[in-house]
N, CA, C and O atoms as a CHARMM CRD file, in Angstrom:
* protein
*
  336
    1    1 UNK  N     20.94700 -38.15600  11.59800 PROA 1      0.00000
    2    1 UNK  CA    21.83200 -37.36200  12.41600 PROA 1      0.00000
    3    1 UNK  C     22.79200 -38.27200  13.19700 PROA 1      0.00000
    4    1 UNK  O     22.51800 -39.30500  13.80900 PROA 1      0.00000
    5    2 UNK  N     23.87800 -37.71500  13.05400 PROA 2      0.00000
    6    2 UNK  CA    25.00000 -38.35600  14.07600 PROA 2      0.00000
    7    2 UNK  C     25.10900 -38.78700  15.38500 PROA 2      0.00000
    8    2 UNK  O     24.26400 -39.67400  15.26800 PROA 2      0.00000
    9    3 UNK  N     25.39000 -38.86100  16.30000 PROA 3      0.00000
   10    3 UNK  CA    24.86600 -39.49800  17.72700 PROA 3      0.00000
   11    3 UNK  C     26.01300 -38.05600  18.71800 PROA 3      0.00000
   12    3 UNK  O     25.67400 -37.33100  19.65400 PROA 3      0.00000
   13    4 UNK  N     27.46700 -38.15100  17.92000 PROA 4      0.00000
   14    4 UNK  CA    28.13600 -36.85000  18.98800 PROA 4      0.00000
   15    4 UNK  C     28.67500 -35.90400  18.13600 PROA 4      0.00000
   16    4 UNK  O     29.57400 -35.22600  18.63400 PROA 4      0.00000
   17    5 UNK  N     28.33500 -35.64200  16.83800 PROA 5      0.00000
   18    5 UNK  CA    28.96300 -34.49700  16.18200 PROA 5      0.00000
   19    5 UNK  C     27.70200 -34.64300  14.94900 PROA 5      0.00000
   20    5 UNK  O     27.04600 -35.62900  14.61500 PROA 5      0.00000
   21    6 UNK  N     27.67900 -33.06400  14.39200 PROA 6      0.00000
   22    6 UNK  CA    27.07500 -33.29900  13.51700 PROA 6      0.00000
   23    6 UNK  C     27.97500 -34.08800  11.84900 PROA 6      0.00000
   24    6 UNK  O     29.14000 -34.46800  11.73200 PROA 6      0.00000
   25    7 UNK  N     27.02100 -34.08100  10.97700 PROA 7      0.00000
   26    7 UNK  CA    28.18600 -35.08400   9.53600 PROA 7      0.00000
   27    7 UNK  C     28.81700 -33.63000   8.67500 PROA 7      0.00000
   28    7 UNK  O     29.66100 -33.75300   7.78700 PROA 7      0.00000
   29    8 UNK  N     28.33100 -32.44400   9.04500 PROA 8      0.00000
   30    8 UNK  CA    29.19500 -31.31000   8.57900 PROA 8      0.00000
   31    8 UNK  C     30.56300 -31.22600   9.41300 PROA 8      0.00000
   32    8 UNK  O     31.59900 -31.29600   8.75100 PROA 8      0.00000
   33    9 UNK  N     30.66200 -31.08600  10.76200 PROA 9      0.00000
   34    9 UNK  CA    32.10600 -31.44800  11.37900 PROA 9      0.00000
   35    9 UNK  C     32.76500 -32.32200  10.76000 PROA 9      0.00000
   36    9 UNK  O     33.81500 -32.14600  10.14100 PROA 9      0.00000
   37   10 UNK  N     32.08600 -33.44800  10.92400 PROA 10     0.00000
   38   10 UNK  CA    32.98300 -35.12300  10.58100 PROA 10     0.00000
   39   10 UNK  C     33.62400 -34.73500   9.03800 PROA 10     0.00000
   40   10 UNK  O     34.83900 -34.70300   8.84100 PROA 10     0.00000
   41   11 UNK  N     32.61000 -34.44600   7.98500 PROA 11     0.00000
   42   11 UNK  CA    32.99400 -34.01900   6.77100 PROA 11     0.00000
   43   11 UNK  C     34.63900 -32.92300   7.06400 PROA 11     0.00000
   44   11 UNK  O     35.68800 -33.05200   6.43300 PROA 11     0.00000
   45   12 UNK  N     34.42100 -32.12600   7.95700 PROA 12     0.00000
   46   12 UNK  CA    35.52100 -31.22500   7.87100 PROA 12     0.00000
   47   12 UNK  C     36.52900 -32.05700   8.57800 PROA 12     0.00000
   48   12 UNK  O     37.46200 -31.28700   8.80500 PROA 12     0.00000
   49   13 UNK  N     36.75700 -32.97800   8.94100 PROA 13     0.00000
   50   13 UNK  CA    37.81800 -33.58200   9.66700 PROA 13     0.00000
   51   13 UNK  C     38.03900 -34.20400   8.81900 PROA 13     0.00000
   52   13 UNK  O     39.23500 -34.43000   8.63800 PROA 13     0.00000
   53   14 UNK  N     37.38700 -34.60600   8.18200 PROA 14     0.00000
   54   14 UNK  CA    38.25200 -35.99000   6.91100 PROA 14     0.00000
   55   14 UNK  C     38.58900 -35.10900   6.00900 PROA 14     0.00000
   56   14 UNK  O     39.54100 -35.42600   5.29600 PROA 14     0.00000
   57   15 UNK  N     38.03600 -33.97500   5.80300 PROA 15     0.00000
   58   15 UNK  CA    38.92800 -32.95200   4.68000 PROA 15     0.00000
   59   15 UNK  C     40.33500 -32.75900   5.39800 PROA 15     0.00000
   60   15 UNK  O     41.37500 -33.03600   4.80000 PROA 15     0.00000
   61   16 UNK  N     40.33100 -32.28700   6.66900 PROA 16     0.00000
   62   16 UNK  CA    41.31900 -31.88200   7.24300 PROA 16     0.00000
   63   16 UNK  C     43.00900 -32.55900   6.95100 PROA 16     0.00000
   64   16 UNK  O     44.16300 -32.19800   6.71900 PROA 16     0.00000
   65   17 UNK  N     41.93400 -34.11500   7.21500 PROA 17     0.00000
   66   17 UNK  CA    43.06300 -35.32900   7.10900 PROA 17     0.00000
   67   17 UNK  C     43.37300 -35.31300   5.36800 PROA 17     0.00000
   68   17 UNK  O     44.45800 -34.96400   4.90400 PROA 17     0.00000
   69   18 UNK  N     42.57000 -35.61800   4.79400 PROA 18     0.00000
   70   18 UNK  CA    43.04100 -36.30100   3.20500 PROA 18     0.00000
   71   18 UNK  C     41.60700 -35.44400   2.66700 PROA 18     0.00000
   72   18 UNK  O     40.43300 -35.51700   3.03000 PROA 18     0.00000
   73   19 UNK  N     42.26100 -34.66500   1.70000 PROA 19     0.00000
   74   19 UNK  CA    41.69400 -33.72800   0.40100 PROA 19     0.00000
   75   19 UNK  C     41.21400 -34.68300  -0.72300 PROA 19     0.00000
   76   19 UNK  O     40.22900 -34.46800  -1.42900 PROA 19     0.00000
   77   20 UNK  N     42.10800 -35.86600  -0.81200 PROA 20     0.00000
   78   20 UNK  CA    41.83600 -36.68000  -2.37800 PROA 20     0.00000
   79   20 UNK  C     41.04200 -36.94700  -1.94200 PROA 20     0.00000
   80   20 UNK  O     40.22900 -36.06900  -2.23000 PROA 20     0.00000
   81   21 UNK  N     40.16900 -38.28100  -0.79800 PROA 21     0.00000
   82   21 UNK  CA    39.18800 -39.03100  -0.72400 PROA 21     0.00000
   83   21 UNK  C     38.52800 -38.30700  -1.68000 PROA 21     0.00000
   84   21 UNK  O     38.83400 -37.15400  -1.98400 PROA 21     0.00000
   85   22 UNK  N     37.37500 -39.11800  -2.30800 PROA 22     0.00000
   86   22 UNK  CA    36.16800 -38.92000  -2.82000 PROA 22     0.00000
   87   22 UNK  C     34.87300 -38.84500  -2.03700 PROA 22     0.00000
   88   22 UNK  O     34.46900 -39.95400  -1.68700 PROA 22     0.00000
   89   23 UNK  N     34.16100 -37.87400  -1.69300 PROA 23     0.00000
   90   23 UNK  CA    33.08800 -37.72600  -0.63000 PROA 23     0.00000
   91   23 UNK  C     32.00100 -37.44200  -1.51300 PROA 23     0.00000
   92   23 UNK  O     31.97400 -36.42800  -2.21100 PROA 23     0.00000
   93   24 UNK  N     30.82100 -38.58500  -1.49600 PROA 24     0.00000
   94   24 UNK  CA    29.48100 -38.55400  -1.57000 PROA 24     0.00000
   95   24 UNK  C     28.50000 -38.07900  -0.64500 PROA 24     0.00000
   96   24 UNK  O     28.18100 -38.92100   0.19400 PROA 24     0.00000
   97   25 UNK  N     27.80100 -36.72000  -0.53900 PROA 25     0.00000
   98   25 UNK  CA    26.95400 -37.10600   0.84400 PROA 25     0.00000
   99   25 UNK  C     25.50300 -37.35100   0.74300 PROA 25     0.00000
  100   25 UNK  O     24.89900 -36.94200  -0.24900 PROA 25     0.00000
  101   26 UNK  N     25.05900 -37.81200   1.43100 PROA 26     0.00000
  102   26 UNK  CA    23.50300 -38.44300   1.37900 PROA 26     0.00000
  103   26 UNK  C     23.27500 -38.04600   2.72300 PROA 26     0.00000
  104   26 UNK  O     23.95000 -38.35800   3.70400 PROA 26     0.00000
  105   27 UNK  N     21.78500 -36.99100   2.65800 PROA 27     0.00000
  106   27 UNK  CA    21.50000 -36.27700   3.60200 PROA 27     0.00000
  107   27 UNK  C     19.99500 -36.61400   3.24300 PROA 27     0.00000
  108   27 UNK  O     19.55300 -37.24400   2.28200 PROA 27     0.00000
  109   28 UNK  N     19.23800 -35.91300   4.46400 PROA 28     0.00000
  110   28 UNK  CA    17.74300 -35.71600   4.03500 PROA 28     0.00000
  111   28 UNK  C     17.70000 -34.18300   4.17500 PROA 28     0.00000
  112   28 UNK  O     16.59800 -33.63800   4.23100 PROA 28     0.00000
  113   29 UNK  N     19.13000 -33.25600   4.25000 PROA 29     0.00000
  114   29 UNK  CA    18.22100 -31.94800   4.20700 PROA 29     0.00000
  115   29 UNK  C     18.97600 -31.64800   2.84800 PROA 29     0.00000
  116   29 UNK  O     19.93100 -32.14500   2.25000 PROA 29     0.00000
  117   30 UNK  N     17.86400 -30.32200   2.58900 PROA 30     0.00000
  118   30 UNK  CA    17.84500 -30.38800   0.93900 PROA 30     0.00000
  119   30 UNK  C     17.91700 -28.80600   0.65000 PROA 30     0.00000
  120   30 UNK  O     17.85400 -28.33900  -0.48700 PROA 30     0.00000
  121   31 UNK  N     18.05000 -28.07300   1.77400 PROA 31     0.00000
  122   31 UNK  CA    18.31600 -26.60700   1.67600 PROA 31     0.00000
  123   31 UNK  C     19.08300 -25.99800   1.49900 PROA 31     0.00000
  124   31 UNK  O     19.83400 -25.70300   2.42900 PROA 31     0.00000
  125   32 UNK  N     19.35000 -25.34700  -0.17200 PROA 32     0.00000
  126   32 UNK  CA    20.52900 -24.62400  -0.70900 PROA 32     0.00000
  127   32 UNK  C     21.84800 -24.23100  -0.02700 PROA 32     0.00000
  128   32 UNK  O     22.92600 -24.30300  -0.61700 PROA 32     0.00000
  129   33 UNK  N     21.69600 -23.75500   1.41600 PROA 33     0.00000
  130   33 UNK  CA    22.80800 -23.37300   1.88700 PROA 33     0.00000
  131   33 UNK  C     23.85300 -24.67700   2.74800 PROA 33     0.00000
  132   33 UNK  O     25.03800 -24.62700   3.07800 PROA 33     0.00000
  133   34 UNK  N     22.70800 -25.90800   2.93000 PROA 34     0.00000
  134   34 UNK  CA    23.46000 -27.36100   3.48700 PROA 34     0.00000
  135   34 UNK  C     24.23300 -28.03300   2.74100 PROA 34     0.00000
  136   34 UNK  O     25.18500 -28.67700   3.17900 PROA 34     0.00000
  137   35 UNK  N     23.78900 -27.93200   1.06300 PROA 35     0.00000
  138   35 UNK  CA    24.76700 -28.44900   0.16100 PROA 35     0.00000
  139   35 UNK  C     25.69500 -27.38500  -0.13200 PROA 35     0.00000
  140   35 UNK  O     26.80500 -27.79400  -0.47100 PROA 35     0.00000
  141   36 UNK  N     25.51000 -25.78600  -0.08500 PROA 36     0.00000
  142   36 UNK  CA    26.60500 -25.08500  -0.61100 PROA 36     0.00000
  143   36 UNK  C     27.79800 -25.37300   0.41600 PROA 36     0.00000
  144   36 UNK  O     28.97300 -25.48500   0.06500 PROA 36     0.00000
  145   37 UNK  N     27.32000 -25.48200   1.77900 PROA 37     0.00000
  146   37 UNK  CA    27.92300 -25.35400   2.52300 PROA 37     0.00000
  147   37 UNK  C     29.39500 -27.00500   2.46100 PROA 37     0.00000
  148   37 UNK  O     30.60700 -26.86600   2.29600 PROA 37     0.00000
  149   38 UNK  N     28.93100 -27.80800   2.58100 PROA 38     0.00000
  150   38 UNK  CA    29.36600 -28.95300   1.77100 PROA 38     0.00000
  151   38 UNK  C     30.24300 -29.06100   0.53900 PROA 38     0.00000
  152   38 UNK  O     31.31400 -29.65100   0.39800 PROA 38     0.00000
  153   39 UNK  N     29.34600 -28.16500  -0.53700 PROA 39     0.00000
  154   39 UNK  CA    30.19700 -28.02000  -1.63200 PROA 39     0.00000
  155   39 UNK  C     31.95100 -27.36100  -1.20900 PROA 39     0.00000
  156   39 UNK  O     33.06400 -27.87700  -1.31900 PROA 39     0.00000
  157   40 UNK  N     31.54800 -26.20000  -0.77500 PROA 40     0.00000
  158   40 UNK  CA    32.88100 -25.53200  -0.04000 PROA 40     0.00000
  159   40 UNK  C     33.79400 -26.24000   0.40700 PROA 40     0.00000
  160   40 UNK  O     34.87300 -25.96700  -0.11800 PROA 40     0.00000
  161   41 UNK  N     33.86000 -27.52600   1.61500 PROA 41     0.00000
  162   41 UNK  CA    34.74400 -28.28700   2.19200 PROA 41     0.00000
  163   41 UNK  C     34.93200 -28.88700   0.71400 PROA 41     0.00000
  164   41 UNK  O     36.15800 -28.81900   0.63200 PROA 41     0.00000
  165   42 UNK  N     34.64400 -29.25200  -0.10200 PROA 42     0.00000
  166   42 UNK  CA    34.93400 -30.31400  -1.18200 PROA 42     0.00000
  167   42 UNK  C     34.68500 -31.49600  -1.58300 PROA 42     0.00000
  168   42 UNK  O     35.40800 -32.31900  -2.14500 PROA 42     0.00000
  169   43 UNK  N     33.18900 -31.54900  -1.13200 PROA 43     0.00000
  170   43 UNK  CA    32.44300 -33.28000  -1.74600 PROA 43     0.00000
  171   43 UNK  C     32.11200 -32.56000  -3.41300 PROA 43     0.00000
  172   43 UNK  O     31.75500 -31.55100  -4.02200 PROA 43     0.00000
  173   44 UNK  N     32.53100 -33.89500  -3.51900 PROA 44     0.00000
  174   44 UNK  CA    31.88600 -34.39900  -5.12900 PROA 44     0.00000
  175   44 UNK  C     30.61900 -34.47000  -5.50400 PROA 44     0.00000
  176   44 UNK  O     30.27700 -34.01200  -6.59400 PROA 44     0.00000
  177   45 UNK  N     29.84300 -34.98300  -4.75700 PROA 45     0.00000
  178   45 UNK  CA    28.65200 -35.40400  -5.19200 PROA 45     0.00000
  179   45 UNK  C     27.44800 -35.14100  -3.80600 PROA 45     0.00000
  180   45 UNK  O     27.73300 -35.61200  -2.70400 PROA 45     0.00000
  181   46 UNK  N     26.39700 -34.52200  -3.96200 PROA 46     0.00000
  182   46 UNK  CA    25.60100 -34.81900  -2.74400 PROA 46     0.00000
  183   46 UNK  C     24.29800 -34.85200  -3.13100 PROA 46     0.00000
  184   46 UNK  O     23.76400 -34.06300  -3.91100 PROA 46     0.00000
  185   47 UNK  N     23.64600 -36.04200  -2.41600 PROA 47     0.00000
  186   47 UNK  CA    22.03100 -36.65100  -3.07800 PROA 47     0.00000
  187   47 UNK  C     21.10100 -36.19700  -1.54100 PROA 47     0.00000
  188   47 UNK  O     21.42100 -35.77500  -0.43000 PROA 47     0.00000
  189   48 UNK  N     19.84300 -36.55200  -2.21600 PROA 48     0.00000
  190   48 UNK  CA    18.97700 -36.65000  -0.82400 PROA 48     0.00000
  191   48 UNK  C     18.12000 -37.23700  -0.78300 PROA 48     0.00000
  192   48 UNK  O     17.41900 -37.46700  -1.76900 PROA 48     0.00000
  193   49 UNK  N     17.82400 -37.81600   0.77100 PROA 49     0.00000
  194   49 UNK  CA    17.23300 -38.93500   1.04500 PROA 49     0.00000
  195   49 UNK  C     15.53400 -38.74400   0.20300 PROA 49     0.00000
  196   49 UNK  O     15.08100 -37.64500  -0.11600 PROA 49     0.00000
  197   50 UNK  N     14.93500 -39.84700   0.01200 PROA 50     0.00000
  198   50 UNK  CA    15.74700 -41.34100  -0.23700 PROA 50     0.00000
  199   50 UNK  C     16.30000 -41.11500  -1.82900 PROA 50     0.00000
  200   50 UNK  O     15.85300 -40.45700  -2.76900 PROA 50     0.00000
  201   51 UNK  N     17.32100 -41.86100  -1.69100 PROA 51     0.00000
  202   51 UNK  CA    18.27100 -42.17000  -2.53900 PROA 51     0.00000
  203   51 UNK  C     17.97100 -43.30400  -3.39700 PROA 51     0.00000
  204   51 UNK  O     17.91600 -44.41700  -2.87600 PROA 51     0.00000
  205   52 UNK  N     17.74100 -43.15100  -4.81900 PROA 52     0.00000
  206   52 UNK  CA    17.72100 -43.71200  -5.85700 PROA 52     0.00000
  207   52 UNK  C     19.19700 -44.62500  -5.81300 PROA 52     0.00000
  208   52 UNK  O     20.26800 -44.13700  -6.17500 PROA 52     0.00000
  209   53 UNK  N     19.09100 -45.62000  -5.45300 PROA 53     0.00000
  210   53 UNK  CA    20.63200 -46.57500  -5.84200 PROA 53     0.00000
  211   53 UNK  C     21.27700 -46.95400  -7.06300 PROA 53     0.00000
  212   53 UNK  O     22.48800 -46.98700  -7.28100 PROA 53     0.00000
  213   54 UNK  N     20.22700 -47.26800  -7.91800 PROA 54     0.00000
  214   54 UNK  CA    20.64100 -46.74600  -9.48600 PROA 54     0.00000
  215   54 UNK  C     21.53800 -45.54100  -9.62500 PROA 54     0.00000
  216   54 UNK  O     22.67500 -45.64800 -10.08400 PROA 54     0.00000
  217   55 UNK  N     20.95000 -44.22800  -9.16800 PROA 55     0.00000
  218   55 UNK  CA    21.92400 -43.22500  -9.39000 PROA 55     0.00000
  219   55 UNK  C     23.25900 -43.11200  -8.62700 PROA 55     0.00000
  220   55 UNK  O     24.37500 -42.89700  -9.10100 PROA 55     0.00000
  221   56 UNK  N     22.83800 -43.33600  -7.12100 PROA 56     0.00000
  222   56 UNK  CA    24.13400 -43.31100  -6.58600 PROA 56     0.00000
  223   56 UNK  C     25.39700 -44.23600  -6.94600 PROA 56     0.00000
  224   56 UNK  O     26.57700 -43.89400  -6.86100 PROA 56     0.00000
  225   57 UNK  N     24.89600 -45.49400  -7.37100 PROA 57     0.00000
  226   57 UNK  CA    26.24200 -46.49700  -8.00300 PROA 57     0.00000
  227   57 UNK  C     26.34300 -45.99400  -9.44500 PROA 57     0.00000
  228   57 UNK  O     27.21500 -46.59700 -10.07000 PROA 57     0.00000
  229   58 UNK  N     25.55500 -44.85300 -10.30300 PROA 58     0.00000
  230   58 UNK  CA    26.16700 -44.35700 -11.52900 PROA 58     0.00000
  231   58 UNK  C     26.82700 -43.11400 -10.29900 PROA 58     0.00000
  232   58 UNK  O     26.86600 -44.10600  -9.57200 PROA 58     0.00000
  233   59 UNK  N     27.11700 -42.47500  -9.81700 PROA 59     0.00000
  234   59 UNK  CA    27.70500 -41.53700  -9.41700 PROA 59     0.00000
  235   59 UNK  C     29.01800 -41.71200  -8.91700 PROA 59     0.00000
  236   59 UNK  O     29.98700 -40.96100  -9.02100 PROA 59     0.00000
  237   60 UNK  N     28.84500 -43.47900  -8.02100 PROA 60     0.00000
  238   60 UNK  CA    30.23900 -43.66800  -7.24000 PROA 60     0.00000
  239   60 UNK  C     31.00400 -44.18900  -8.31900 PROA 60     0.00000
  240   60 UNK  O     32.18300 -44.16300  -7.96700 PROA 60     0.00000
  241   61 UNK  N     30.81100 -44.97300 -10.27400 PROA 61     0.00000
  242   61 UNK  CA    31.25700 -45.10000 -10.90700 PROA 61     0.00000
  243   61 UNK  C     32.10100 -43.76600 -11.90600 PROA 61     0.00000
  244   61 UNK  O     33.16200 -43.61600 -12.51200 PROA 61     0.00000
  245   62 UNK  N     31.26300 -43.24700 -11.69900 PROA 62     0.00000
  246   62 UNK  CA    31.74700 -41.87900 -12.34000 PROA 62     0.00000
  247   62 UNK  C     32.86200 -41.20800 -11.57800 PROA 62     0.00000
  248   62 UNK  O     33.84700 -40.87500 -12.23600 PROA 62     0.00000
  249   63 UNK  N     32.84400 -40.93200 -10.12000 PROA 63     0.00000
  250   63 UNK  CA    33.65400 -40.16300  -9.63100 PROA 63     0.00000
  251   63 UNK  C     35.19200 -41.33400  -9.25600 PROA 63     0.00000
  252   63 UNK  O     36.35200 -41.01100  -9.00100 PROA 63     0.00000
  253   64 UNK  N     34.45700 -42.94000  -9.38700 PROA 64     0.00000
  254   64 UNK  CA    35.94400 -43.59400  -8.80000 PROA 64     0.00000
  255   64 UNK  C     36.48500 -43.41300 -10.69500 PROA 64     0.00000
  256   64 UNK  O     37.69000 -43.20300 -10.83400 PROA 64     0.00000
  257   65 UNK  N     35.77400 -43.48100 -11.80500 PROA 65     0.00000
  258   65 UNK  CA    36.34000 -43.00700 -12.56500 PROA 65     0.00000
  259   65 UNK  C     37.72200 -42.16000 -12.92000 PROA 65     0.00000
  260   65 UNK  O     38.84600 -42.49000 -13.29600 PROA 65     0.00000
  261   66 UNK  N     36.97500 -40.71100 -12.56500 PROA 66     0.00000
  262   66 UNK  CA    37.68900 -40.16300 -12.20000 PROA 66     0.00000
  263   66 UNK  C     39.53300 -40.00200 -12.11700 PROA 66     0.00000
  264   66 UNK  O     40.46200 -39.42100 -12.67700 PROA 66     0.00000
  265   67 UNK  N     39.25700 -40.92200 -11.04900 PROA 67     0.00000
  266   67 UNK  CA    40.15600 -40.97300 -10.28900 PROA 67     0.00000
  267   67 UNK  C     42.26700 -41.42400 -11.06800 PROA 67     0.00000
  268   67 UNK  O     43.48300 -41.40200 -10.87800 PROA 67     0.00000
  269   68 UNK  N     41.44600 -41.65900 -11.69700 PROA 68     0.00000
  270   68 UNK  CA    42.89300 -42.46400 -12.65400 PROA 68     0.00000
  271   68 UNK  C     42.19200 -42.96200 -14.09000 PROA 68     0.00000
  272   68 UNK  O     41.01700 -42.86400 -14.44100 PROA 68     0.00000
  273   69 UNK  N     43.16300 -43.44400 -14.68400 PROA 69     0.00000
  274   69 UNK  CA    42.76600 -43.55600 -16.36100 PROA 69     0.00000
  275   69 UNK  C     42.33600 -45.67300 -15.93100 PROA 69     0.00000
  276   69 UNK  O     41.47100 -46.42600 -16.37800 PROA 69     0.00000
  277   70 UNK  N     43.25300 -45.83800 -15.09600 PROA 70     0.00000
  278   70 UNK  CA    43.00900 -47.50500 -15.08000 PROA 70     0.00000
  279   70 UNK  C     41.46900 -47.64100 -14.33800 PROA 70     0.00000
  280   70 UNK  O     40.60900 -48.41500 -14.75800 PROA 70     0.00000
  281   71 UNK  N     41.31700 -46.89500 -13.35500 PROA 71     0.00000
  282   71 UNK  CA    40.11800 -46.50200 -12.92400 PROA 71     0.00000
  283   71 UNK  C     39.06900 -46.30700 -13.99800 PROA 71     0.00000
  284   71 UNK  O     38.02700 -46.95200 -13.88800 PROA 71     0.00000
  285   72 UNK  N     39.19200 -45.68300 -14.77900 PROA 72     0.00000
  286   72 UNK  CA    38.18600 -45.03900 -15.80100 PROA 72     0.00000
  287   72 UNK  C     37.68200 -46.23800 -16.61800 PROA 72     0.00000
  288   72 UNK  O     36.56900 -46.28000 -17.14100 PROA 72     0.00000
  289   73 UNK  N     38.77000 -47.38000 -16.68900 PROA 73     0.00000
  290   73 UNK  CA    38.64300 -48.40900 -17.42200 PROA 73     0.00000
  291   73 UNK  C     37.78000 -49.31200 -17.19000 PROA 73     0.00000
  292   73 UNK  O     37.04000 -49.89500 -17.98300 PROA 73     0.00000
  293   74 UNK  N     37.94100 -49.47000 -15.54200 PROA 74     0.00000
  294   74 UNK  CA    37.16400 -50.21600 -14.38300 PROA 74     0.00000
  295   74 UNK  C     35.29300 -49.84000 -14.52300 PROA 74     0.00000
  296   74 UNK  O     34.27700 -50.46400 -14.83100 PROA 74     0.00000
  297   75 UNK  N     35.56300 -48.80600 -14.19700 PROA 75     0.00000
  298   75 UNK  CA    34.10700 -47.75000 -14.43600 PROA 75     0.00000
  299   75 UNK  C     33.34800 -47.79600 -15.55000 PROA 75     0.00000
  300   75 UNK  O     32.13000 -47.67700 -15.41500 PROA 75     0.00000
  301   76 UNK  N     33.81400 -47.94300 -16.62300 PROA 76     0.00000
  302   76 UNK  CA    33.23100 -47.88900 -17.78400 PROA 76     0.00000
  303   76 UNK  C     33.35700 -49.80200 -18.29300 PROA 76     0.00000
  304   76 UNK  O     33.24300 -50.03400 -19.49700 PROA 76     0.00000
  305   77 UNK  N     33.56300 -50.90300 -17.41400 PROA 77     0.00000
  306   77 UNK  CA    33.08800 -52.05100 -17.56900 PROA 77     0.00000
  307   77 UNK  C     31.94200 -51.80100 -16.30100 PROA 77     0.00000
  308   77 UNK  O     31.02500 -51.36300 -16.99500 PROA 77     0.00000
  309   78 UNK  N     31.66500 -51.79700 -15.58000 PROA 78     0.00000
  310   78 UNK  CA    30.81600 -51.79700 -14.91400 PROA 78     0.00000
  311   78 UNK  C     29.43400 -51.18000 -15.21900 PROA 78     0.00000
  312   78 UNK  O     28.39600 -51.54200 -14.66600 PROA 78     0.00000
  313   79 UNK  N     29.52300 -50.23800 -16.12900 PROA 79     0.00000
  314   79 UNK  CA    28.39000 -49.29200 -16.48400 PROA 79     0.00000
  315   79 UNK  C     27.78500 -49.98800 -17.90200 PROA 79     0.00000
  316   79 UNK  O     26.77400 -49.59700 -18.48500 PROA 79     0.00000
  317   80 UNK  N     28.53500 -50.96600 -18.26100 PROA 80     0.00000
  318   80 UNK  CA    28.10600 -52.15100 -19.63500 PROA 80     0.00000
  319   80 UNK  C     26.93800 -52.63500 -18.82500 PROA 80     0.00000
  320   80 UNK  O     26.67600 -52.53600 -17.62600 PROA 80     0.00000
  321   81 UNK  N     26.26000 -53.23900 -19.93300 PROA 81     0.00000
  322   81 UNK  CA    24.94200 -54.42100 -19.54100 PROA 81     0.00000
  323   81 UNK  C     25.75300 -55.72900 -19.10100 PROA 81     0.00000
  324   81 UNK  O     26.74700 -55.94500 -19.79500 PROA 81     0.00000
  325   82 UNK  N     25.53300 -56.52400 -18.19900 PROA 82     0.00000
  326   82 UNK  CA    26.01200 -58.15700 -18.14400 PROA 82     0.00000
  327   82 UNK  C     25.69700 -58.65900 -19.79800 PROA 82     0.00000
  328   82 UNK  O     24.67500 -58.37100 -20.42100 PROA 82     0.00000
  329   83 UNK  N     26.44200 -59.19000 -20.13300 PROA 83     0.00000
  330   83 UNK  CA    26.55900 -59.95400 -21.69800 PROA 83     0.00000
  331   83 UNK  C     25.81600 -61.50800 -21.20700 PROA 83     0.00000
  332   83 UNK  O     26.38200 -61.90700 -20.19000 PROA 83     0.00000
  333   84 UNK  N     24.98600 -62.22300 -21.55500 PROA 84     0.00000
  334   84 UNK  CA    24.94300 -63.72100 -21.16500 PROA 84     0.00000
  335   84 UNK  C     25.16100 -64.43100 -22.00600 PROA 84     0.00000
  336   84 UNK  O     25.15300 -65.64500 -21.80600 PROA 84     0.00000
């Protein structure tokens, strides 16, 4: 939890400001109406605690994907095995 707002406000203020960002959220509550509610403002992606880091860096690859075709290019070297 946040210290002076909850992260559903904060979420709606950075929507407010900029729509493109890409928003991941990582919460520990896990009750249908906290992510619908979320979904609505417009995150991409939302996990819950604890968070598998494996998945979340396949998720932040996928969605910076996304984002552009040179991006996509980026994303899909990163998701290769290291070659030695």
């Amino acid at each position: 939890m946040l210290p002076y707002k909850s992260g559903y406000s904060l979420l709606k203020e950075i929507r407010e400001e900029d729509s493109s960002t890409v928003i991941i959220v990582i919460s520990s509550l896990d009750a249908k109406e906290d992510i619908l509610s979320c979904t609505a403002i417009g995150i991409q992606g939302y996990m819950v605690k604890p968070v598998n880091l494996s998945q979340l860096n396949m998720k932040i690859l996928e969605y910076y994907g996304k984002t552009s075709v040179e991006h996509a290019k980026v994303a899909e070297a990163f998701r290769q095995p290291i070659q030695e």
